[in-house]
C-alpha positions as CSV (number, residue, x, y, z in Angstrom):
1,X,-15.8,-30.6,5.7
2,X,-15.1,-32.1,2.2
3,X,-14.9,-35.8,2.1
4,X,-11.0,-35.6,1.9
5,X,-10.4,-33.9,4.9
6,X,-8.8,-31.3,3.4
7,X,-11.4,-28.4,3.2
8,X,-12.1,-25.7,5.3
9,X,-14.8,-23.8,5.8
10,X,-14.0,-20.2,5.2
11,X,-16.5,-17.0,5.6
12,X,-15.8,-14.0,3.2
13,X,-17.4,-11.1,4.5
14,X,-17.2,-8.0,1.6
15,X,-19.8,-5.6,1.1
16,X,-18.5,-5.8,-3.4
17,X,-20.2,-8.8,-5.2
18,X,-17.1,-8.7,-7.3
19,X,-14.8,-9.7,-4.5
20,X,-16.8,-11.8,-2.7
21,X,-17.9,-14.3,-5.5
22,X,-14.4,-14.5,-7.1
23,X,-13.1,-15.5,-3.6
24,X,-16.0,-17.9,-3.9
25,X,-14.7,-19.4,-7.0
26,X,-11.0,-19.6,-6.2
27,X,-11.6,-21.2,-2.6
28,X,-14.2,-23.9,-4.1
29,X,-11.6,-24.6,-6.6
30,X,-9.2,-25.2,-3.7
31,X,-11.5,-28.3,-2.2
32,X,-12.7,-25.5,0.3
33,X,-16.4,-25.0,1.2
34,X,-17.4,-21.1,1.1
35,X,-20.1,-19.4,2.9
36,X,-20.8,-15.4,1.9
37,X,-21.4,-12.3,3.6
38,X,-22.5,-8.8,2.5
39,X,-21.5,-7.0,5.6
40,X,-20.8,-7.3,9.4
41,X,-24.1,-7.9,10.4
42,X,-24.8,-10.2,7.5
43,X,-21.6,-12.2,8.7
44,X,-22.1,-12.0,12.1
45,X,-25.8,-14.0,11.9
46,X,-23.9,-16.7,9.9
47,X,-20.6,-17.2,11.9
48,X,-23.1,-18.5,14.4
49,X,-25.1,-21.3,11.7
50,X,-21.8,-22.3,10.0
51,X,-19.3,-22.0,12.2
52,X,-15.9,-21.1,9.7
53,X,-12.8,-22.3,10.0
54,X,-11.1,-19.1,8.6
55,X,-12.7,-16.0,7.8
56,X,-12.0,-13.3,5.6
57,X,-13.2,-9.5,6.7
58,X,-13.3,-6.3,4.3
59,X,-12.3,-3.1,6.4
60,X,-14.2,-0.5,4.5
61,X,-17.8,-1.8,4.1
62,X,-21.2,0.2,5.3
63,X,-22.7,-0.3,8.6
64,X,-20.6,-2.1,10.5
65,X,-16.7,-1.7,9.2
66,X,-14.4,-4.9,8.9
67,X,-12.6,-3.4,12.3
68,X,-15.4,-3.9,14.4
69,X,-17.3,-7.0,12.9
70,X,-13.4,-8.3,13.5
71,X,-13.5,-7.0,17.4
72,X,-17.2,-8.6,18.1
73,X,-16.6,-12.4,16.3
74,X,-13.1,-12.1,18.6
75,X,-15.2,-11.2,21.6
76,X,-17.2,-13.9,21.3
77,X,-14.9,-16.7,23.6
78,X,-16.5,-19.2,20.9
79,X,-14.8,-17.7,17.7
80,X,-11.6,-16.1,19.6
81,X,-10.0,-19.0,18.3
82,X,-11.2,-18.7,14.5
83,X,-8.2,-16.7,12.3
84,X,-9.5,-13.2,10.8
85,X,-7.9,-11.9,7.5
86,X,-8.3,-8.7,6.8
87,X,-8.7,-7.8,3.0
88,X,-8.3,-4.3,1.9
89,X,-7.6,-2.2,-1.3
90,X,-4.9,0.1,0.8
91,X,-2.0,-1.8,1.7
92,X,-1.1,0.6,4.9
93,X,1.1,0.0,7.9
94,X,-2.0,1.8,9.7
95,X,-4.3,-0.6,8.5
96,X,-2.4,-3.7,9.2
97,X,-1.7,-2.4,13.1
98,X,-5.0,-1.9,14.0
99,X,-6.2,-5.3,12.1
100,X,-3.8,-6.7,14.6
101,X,-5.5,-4.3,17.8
102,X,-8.7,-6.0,17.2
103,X,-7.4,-9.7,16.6
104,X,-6.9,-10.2,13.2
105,X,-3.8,-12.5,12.3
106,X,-2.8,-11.7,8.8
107,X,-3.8,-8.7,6.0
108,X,-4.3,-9.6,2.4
109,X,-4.3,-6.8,-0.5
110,X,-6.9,-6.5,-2.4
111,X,-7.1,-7.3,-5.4
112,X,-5.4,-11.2,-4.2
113,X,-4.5,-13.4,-6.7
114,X,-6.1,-17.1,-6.7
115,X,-2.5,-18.4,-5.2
116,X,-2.4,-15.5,-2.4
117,X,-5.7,-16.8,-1.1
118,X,-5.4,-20.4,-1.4
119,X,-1.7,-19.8,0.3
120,X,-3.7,-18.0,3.0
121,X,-5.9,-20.7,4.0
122,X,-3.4,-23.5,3.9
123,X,-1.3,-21.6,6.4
124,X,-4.1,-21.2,8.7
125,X,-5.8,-24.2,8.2
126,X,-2.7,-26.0,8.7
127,X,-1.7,-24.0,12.0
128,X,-5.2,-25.2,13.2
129,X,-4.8,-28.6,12.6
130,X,-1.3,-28.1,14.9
131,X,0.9,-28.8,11.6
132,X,2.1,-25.0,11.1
């Protein structure tokens, strides 16, 4: 955590470099630390080491989609607690119901705006910290 307390540790999980390191800058200007993730299996050996406070998934990426890298870190009783976003260039009611089947709390269009993902963590990060 960042010395003032207010910094979370988020996980973006997105198979485009594009994505992932402009999340990367926007969250870091936030106060927020950032860890990085190509794909489910990529994310799914750091979730473990770094243990995020919020994480954001992709839905289409190769291997394993954002669905069920979403449905395994929920399994897991020690990250059923940790808020999933799911990020996604199709901004369907499809999409956003089965994001919801496999545990994830909130959907976020891609491309987001700095403010839409900053916005994002603070409402998570402050439900967690039992301010919501």
């Amino acid at each position: 955590m960042s010395t003032n307390g207010s910094g979370f540790k988020v996980l973006v999980i997105d198979d485009s470099n594009t994505i992932r390191r402009s999340a990367e800058i926007f969250l870091k200007q936030g106060g927020h630390e950032v860890m990085l993730a190509e794909d489910g299996f990529d994310a799914l050996a750091k979730v473990n080491d770094y243990l995020p406070n919020l994480i954001f998934c992709d839905i289409l990426m190769p291997r394993l989609d954002g669905y069920q890298t979403c449905a395994i870190i929920k399994r897991n009783a020690k990250f059923a607690g940790v808020p999933v976003v799911m990020l996604s260039s199709k901004d369907g009611v499809f999409d956003k119901a089965r994001g919801r089947m496999v545990g994830s709390q909130d959907y976020l269009t891609k491309p987001f705006t700095k403010d839409q993902l900053l916005q994002t963590v603070q409402q998570f990060g402050a439900a967690q910290q039992g301010v919501a």
